[in-house]
Structures are given as C-alpha cells and as structure tokens.
BALOBA-1460 file (C-alpha; in Angstrom, 3 decimals):
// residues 274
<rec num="1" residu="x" x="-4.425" y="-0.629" z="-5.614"/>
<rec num="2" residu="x" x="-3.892" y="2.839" z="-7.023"/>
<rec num="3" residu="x" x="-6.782" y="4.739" z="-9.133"/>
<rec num="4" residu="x" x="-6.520" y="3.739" z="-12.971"/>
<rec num="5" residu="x" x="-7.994" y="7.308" z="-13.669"/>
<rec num="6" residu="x" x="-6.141" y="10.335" z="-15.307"/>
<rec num="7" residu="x" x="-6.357" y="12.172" z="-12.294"/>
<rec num="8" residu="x" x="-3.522" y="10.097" z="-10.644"/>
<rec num="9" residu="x" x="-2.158" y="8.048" z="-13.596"/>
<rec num="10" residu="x" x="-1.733" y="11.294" z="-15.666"/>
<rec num="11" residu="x" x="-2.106" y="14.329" z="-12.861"/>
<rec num="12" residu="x" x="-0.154" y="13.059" z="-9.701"/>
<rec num="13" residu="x" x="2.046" y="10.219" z="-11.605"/>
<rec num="14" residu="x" x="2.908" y="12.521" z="-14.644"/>
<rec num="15" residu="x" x="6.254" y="12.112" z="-15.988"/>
<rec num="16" residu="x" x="6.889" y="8.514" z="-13.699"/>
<rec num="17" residu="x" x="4.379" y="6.526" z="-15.665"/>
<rec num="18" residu="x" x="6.307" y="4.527" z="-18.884"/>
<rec num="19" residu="x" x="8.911" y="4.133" z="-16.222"/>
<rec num="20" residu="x" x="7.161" y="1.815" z="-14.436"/>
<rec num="21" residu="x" x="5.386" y="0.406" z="-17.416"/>
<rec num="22" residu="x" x="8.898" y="-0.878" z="-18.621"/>
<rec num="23" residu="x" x="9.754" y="-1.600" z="-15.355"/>
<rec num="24" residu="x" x="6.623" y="-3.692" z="-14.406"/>
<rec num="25" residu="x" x="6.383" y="-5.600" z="-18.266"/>
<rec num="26" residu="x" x="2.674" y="-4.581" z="-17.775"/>
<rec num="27" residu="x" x="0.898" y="-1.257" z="-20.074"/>
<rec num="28" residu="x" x="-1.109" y="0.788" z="-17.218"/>
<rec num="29" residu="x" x="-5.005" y="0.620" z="-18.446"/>
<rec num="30" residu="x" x="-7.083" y="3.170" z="-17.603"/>
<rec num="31" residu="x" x="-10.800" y="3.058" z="-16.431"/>
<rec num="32" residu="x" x="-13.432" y="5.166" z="-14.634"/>
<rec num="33" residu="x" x="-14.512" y="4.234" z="-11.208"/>
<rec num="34" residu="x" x="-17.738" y="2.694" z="-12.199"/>
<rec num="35" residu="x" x="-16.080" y="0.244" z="-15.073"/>
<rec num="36" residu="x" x="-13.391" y="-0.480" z="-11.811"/>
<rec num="37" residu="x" x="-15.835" y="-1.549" z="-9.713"/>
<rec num="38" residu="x" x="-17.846" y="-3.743" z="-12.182"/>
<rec num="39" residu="x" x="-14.545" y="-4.922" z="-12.893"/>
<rec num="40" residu="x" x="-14.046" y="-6.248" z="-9.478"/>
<rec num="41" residu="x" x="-17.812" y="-7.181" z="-8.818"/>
<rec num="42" residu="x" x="-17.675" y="-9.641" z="-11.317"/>
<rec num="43" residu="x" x="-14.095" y="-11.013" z="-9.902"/>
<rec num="44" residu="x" x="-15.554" y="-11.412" z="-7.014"/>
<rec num="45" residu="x" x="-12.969" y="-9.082" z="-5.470"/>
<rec num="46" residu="x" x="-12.662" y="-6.215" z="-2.824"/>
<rec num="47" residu="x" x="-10.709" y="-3.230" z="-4.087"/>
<rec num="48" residu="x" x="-8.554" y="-1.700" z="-0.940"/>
<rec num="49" residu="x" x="-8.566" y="2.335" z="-2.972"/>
<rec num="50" residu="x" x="-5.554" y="4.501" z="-2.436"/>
<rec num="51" residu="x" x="-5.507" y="8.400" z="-2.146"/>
<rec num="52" residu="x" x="-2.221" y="9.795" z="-2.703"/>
<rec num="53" residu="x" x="-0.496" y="13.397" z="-1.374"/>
<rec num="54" residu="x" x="3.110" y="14.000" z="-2.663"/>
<rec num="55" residu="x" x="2.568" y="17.687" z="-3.558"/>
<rec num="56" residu="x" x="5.242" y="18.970" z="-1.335"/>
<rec num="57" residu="x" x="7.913" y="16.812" z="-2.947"/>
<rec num="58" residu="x" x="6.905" y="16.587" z="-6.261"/>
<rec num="59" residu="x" x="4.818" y="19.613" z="-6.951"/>
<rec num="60" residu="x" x="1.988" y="17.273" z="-8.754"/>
<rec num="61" residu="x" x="-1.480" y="16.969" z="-7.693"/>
<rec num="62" residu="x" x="-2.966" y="15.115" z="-5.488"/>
<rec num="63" residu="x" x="-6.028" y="12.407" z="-5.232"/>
<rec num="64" residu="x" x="-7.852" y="13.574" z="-2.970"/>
<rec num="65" residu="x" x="-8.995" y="11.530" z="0.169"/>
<rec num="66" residu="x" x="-12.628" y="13.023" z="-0.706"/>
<rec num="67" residu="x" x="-12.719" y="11.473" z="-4.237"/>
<rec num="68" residu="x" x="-11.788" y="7.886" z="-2.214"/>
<rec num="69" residu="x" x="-14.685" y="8.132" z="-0.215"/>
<rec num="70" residu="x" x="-16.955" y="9.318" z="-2.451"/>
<rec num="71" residu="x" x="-15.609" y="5.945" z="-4.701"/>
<rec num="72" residu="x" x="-16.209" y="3.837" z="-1.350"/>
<rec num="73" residu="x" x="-19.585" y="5.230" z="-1.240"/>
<rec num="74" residu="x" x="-20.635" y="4.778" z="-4.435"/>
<rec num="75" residu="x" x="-19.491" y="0.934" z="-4.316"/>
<rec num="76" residu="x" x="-19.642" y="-0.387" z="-0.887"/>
<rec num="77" residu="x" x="-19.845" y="-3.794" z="-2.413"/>
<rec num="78" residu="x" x="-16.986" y="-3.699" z="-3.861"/>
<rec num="79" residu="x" x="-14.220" y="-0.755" z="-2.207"/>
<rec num="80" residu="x" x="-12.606" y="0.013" z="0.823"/>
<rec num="81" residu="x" x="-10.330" y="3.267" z="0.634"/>
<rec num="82" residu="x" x="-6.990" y="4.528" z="2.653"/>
<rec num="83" residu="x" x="-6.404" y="7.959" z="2.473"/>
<rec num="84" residu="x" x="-3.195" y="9.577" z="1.798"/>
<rec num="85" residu="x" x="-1.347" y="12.816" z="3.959"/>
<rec num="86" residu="x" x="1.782" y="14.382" z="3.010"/>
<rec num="87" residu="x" x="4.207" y="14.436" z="5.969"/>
<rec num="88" residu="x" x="5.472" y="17.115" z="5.056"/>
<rec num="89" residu="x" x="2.838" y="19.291" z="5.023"/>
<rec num="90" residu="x" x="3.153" y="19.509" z="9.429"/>
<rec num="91" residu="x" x="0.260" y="19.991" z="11.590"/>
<rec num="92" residu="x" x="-1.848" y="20.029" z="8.448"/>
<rec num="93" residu="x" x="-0.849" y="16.423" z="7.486"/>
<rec num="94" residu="x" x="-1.684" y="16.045" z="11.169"/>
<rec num="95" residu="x" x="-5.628" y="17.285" z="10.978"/>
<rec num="96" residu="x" x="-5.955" y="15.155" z="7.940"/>
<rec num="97" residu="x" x="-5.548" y="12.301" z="9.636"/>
<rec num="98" residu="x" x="-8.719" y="13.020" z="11.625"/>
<rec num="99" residu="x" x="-10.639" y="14.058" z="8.201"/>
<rec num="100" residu="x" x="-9.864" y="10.647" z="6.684"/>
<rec num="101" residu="x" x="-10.980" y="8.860" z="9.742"/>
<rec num="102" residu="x" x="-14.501" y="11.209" z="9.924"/>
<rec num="103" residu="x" x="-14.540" y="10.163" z="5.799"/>
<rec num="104" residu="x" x="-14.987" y="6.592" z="6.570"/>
<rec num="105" residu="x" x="-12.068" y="5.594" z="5.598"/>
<rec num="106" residu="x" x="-9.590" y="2.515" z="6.901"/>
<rec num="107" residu="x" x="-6.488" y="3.996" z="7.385"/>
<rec num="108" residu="x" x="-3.640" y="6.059" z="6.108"/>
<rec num="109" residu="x" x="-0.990" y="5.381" z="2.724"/>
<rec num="110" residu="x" x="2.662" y="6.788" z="2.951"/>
<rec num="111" residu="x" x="5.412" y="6.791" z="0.382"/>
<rec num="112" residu="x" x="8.091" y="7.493" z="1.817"/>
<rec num="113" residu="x" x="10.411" y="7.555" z="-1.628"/>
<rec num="114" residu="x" x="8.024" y="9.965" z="-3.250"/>
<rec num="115" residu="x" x="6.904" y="11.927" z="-0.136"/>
<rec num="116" residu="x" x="10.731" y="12.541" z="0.476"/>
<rec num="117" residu="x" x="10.527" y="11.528" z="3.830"/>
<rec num="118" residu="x" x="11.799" y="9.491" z="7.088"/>
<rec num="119" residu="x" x="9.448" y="7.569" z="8.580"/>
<rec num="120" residu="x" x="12.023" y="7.423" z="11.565"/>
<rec num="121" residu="x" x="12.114" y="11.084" z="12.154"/>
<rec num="122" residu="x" x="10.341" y="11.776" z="14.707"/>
<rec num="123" residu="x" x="9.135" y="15.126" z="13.680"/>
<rec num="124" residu="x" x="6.290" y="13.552" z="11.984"/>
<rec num="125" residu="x" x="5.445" y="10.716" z="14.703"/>
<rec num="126" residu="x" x="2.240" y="13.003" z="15.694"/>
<rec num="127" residu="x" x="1.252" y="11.435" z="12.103"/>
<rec num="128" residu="x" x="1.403" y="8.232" z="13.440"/>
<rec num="129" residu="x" x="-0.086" y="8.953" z="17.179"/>
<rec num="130" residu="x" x="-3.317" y="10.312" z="15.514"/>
<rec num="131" residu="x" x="-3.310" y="6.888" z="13.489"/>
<rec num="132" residu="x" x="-3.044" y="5.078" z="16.356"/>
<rec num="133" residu="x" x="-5.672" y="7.243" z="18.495"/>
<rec num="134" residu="x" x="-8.218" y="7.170" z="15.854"/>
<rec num="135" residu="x" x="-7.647" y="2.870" z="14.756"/>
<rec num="136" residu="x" x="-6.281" y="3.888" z="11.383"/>
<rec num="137" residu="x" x="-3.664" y="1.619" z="9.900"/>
<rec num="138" residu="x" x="-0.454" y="3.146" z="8.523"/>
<rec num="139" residu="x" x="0.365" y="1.400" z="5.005"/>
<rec num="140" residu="x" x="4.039" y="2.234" z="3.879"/>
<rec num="141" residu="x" x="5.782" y="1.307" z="0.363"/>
<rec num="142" residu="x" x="8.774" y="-0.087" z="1.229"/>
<rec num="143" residu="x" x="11.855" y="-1.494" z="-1.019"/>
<rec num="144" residu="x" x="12.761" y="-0.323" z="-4.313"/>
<rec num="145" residu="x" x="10.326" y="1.327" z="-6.584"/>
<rec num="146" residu="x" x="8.766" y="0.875" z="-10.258"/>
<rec num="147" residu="x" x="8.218" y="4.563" z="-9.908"/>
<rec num="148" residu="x" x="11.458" y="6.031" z="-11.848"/>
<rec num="149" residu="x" x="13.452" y="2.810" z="-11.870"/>
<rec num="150" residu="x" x="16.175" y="2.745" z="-14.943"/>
<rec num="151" residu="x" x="15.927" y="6.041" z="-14.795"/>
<rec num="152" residu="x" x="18.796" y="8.818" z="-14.544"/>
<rec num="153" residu="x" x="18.982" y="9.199" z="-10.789"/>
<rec num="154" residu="x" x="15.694" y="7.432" z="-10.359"/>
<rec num="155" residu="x" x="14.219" y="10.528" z="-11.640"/>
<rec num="156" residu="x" x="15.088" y="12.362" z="-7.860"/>
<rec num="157" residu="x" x="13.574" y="9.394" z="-5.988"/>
<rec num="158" residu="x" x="15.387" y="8.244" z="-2.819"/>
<rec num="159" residu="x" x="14.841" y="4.135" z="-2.202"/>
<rec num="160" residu="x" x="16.607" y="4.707" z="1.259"/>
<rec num="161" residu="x" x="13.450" y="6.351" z="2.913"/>
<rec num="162" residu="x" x="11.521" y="3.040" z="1.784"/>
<rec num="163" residu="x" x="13.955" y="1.082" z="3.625"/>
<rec num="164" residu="x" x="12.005" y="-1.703" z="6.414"/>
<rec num="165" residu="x" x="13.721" y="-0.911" z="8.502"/>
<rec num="166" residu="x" x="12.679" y="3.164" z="9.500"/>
<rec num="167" residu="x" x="9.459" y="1.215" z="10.233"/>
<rec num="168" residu="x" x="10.760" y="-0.173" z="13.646"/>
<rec num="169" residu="x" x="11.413" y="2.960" z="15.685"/>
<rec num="170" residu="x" x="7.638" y="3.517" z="14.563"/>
<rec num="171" residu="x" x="6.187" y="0.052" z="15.037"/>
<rec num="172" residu="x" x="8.098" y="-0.158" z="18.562"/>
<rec num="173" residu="x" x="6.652" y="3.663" z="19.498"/>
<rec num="174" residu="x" x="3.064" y="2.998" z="18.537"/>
<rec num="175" residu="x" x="2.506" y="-0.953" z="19.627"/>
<rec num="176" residu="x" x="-1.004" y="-0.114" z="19.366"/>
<rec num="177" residu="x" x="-0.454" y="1.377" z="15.622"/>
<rec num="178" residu="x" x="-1.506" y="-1.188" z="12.432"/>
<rec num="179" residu="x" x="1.797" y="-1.027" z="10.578"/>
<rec num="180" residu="x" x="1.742" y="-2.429" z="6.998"/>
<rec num="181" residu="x" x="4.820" y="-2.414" z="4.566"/>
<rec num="182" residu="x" x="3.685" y="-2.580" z="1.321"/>
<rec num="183" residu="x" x="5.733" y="-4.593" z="-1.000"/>
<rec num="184" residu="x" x="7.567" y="-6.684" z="1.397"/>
<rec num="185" residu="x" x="10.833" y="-4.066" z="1.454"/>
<rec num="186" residu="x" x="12.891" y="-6.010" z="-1.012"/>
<rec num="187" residu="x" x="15.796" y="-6.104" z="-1.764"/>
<rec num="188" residu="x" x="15.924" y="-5.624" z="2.766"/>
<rec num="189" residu="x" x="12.414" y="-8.554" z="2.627"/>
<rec num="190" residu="x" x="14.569" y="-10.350" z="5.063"/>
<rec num="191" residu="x" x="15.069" y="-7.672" z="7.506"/>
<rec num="192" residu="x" x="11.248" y="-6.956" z="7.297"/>
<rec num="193" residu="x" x="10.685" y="-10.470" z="8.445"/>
<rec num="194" residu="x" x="13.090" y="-10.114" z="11.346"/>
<rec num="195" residu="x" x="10.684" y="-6.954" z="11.953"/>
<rec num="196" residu="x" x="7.406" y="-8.688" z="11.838"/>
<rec num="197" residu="x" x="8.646" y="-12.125" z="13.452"/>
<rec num="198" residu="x" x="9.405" y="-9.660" z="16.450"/>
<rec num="199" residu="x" x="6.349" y="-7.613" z="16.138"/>
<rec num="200" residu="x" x="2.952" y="-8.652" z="15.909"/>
<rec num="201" residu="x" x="1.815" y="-4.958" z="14.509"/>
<rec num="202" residu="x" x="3.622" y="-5.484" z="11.577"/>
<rec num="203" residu="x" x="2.353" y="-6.618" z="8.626"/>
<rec num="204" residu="x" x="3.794" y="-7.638" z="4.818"/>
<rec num="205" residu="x" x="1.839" y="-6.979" z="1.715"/>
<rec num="206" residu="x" x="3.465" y="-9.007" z="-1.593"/>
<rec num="207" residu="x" x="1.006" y="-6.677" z="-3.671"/>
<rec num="208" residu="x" x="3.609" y="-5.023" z="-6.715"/>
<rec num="209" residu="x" x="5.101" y="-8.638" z="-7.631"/>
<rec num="210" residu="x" x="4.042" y="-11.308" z="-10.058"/>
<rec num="211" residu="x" x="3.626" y="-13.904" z="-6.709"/>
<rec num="212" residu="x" x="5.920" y="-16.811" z="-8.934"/>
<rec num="213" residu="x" x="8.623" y="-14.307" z="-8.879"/>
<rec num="214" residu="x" x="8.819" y="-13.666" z="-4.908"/>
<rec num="215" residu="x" x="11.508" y="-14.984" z="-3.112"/>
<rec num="216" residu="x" x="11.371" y="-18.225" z="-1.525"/>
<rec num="217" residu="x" x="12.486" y="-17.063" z="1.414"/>
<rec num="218" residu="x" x="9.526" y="-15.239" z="1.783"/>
<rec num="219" residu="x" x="7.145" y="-17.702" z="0.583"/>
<rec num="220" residu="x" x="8.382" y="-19.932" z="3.511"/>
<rec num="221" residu="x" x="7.234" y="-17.197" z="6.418"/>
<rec num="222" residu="x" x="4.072" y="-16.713" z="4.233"/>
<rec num="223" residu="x" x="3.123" y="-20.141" z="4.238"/>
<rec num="224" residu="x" x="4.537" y="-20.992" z="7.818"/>
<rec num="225" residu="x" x="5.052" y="-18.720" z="11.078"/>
<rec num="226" residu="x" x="3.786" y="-15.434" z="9.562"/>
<rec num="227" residu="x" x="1.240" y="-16.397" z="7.850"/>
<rec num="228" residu="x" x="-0.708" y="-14.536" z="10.226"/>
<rec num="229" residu="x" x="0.434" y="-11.181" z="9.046"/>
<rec num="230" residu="x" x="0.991" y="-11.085" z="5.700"/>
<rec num="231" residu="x" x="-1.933" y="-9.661" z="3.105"/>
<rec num="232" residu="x" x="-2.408" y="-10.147" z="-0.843"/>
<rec num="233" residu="x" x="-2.279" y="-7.458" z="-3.074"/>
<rec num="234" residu="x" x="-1.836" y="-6.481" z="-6.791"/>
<rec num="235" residu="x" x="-0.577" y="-3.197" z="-7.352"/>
<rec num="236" residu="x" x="-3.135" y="-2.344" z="-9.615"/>
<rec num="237" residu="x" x="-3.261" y="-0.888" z="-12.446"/>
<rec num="238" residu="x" x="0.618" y="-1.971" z="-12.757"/>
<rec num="239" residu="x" x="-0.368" y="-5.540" z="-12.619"/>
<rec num="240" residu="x" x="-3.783" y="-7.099" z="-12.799"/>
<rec num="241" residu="x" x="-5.440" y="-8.516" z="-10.163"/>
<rec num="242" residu="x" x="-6.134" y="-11.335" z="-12.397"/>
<rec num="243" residu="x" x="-2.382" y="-12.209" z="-13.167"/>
<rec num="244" residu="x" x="-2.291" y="-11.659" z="-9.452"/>
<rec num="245" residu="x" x="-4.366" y="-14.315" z="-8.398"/>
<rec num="246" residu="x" x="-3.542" y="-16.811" z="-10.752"/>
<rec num="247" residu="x" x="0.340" y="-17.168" z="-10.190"/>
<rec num="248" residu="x" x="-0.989" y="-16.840" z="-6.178"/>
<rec num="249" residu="x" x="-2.865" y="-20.179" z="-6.632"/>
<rec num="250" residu="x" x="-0.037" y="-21.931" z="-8.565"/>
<rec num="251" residu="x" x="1.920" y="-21.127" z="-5.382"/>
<rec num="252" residu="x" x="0.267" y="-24.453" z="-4.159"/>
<rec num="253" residu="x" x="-0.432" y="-23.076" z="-0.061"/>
<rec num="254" residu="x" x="-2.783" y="-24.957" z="1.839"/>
<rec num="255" residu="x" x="-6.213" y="-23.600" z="1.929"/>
<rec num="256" residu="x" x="-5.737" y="-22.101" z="5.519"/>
<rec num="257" residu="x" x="-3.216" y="-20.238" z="4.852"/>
<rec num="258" residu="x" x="-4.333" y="-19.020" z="1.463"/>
<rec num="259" residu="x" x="-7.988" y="-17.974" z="2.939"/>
<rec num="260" residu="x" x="-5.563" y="-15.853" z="5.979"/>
<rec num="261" residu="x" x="-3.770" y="-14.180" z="3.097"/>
<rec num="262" residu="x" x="-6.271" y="-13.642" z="0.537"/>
<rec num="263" residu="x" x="-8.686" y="-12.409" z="2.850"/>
<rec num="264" residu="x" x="-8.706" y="-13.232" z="6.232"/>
<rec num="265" residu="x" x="-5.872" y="-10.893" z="7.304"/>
<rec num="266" residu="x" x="-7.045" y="-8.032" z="5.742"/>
<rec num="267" residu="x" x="-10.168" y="-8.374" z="6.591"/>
<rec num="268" residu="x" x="-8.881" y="-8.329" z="10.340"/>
<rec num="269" residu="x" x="-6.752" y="-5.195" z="10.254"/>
<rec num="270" residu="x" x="-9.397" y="-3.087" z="7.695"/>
<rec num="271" residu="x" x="-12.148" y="-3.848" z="10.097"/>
<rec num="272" residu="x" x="-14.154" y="-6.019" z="7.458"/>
<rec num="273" residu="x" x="-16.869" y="-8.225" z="7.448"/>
<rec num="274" residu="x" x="-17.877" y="-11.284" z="5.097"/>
C-alpha cells in the first residue's frame, strides 16, 4: 500500500489524484501514520509501506525511504516497508539501494510508467544486481494505471514501460533476484503467467483490483499451479483493505491456498515471521 498522508497523496501524487479516484470508484482517505497503523492493528493486518522516487520524471517530491523506516520502526507490529529509487537518477539510484537495505527495509518499489523507464534496458540492471546482492526484492507496477487514466494523453504517462513482459530479460538475468509484478500486468495478465509458470522468481500481486472483478483466467493459476507465487494486496488508500478482503473470501479458495496468498507467500519472499 501507498502512504495515505499529504506528503505523497498531495506532494508526490499532485495533479494524478481525482484521476484515479474516478478511475478506482473509491475517494482516497487520508490518515497519519499512527491512525494507519491502529487501523491495521485492529484488522489484524500487516501493512507492506511503499516509498516512492519519481522526481526525475515528474519533478514532484519524493517519500522518502527514511520516513518508511522510521514508520516501520515506530510500528513493528504492524509495518513492513519497501523503499523506492529512481532509475534514473544512475549510480545514485544505485547507492540507494544499499541505504534501503542498511534502513531495514525488505526490498525495492519501481514504477516504471511514472519513473519513465525500461526495466529491460540494461543501463539500469546494476539496480537490480545490488537487489539481488543485498536479498532485496524488486516490486514493479505492471499493466495499465489508475494514475492519469481518462485522461488527455494519460496525463504524459507511458503504460508500455509497465508492460510484463520487460520483466523477463530481468527475471532471466538475476535468477537469484525476488521479482514481483504488482497488479498482475493486465490487460498482458496472461503473458505474466506464461512468465511466472516459467520462472519460479516471479511473483503476481492482484493488489489494485476489487478481487470479484479479476479475471478468471487468473483466478484459475491463483487457485491451482501458481498458487505458490502469487501475494494479496489492496492498493491502499485507492481501495480498502477491508473491501479487499471481503470480495477475496467470497472468491470461495480452499483454505490452503488462501493462507499461501494471504500470507504465506509474502511472508516467504519479505523474510517474515508469524
């Protein structure tokens, strides 16, 4: 999930916000940190806490990896936190990686759409390398995006660089690298599943849908062959964890399968325990 605070909702995601509102049927709700994470105590619920670096491309600011960590700190109980690097930032996006690792944190988020970059260019694979070297997972959106949809040009953003597949060149480079695609690529889901049916580093997120509304063609890997590797999110604050889970549990899975996806998974690949 993203930060409900100002600083991202109305610093970074200036501009992009009633755009995804409309597009997501959902008003964004903001909250501090604390009211967050008594939120999710009382859910029962882990937060996974996103940083996010698109200066370079966008020119807004950035959450940075710091104020995830210090969040994480704060709320053990309750948070786990990726950091964020801007690709395009070089050998500095580079050395982050190794500050986000030192910061406690679980890995690394990319947008590729808003970053305005190719996760099959190889210019920033030393991104990926340190990931790997340092057990960092590499979470990328993937598929269309909330995030200036119905919008004029998409507002400047490009859904080809969220496309599945620029994660195989990477996943196939790195076999020791985590690789999670947020959002399970649609409208190219199928493609992703050719990805992760082929490799066992990469992993699906259905966070950013209402779970009744996911194809049934992805339900059916979910629930059968890969339901090893895919994770449950919610997208948060564009839709609640609580519509989340409910439409999840009318998706009647068997209890295995729901623990792997619910928990189990992530767990794994975040380096959790119960």
């Amino acid at each position: 999930m993203h930060l409900p605070t100002p600083d991202w909702l109305d610093g970074s995601m200036a501009g992009y916000v009633e755009a995804a509102e409309a597009y997501f049927r959902s008003p964004v709700r903001r909250e501090t940190l604390d009211q967050l994470a008594a939120r999710y105590r009382e859910l029962g619920l882990r937060a996974v806490l996103l940083a996010w670096d698109a200066e370079t491309a966008t020119g807004r600011p950035r959450v940075p990896n710091e104020t995830v960590a210090a969040a994480c700190a704060d709320h053990p109980d309750v948070f786990t936190g990726l950091g964020s690097v801007d690709p395009r930032k070089g050998e500095a996006a580079v050395a982050e990686v190794a500050n986000i690792a030192a910061l406690g944190l679980r890995g690394v988020k990319l947008h590729p759409s808003l970053q305005a970059f190719a996760p099959d260019d190889a210019r920033h694979w030393p991104i990926f390398a340190e990931c790997e070297r340092l057990g960092l997972l590499a979470l990328f959106h993937t598929g269309t995006s909330g995030i200036g949809a119905r919008q004029p040009g998409g507002q400047g953003i490009r859904i080809d660089y969220a496309h599945p597949l620029r994660l195989d060149p990477v996943a196939a480079a790195f076999p020791g690298l985590t690789v999670v695609a947020a959002h399970f690529g649609w409208p190219w889901h199928m493609d992703l599943v050719a990805m992760a049916l082929h490799k066992t580093n990469v992993h699906i997120d259905i966070s950013g849908w209402s779970p009744r509304r996911i194809p049934a063609e992805v339900i059916g890997e979910l629930r059968g062959r890969l339901s090893g590797q895919f994770l449950w999110g919610s997208d948060y604050p564009f839709i609640s964890p609580e519509r989340c889970l409910t439409e999840f549990d009318g998706l009647g899975l068997p209890d295995e399968v729901a623990a792997q996806v619910l928990h189990e998974n992530a767990a794994r690949i975040l380096r959790l325990l119960r």
